[in-house]
C-alpha positions in Angstrom: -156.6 -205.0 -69.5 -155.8 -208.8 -69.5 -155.1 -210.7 -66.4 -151.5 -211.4 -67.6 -151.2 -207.4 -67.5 -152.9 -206.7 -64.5 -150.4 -209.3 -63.1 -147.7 -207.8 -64.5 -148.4 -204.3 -63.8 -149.1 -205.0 -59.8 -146.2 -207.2 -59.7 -143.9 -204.4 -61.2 -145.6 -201.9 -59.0 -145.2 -204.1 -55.8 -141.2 -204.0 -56.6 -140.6 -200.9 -57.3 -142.7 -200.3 -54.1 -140.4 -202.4 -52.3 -137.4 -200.9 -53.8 -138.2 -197.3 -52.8 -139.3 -198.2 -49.3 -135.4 -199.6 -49.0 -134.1 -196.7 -50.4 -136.2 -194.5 -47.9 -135.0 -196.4 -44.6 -131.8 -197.4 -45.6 -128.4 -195.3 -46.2 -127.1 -195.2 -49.7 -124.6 -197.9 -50.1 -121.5 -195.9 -50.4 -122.0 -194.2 -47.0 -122.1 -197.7 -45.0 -119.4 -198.9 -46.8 -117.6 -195.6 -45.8 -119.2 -195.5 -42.3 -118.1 -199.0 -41.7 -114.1 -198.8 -43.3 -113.4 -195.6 -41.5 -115.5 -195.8 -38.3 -114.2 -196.6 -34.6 -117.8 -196.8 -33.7 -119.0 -199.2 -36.2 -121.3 -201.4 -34.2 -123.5 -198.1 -34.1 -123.8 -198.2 -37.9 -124.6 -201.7 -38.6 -127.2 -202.1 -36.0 -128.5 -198.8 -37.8 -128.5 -200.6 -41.2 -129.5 -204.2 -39.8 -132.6 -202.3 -37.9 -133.5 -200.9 -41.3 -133.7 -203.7 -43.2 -136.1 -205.4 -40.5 -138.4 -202.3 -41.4 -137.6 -202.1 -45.0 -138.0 -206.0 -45.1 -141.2 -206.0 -43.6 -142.9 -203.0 -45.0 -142.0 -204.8 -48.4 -143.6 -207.9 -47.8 -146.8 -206.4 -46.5 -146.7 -204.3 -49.8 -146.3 -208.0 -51.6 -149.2 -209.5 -50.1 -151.5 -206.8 -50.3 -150.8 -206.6 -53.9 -151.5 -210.6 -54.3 -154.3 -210.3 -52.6 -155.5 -207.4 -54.8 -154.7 -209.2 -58.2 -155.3 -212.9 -57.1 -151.8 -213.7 -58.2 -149.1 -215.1 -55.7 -146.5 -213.6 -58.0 -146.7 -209.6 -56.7 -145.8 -211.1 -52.8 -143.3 -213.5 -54.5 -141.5 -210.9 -56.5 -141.9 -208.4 -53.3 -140.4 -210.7 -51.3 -137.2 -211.9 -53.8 -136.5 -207.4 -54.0 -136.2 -207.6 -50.5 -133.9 -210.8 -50.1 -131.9 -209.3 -52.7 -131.5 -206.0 -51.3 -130.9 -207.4 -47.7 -128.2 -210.0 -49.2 -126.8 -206.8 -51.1 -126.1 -204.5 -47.3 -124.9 -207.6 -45.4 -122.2 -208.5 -47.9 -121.2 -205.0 -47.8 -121.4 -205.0 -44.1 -119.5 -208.2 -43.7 -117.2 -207.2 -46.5 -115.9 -204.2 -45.5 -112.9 -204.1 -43.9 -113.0 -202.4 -40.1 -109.6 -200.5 -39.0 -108.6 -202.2 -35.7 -107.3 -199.7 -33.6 -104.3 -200.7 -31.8 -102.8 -198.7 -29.2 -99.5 -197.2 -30.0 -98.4 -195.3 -27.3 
């Protein structure tokens, strides 16, 4: 195998890494959204999420730079470590996005 394709190859398998290590520690998308709109608690579920993405976040750049350091390319950490900003940017604007109920007392 080339070096180009070796490159390639650990640089795909670093994000995909990084992708299922996000989709292990993290919620699907849909349930925070729903969590957050409809939940008087909802502190509780975005420290959940934020907490998540820390581990997620980290786990994937680890994965990044053990793969770079494996090929001898700086692109597997660099693509590890763009999956996981994009991911993270992805559950914040949902988090921020969602609109929270305020619940007003109407007695």
């Amino acid at each position: 195998m080339s070096d180009s394709a070796q490159t390639v190859s650990v640089t795909m398998l670093s994000v995909t890494s990084s992708i299922g290590i996000f989709t292990s520690l993290l919620p699907p998308i849909s349930e925070v959204r729903k969590t957050v709109a409809g939940s008087s608690d909802h502190r509780s579920t975005v420290e959940d999420v934020r907490m998540g993405e820390l581990a997620a976040g980290a786990l994937a750049i680890a994965i990044g730079i053990t793969a770079s350091s494996l090929s001898g390319s700086p692109l597997p950490g660099m693509a590890s470590v763009v999956a996981a900003i994009g991911i993270i940017a992805l559950y914040e604007s949902i988090l921020r996005a969602t609109p929270v109920e305020k619940k007003t007392a109407t007695k």
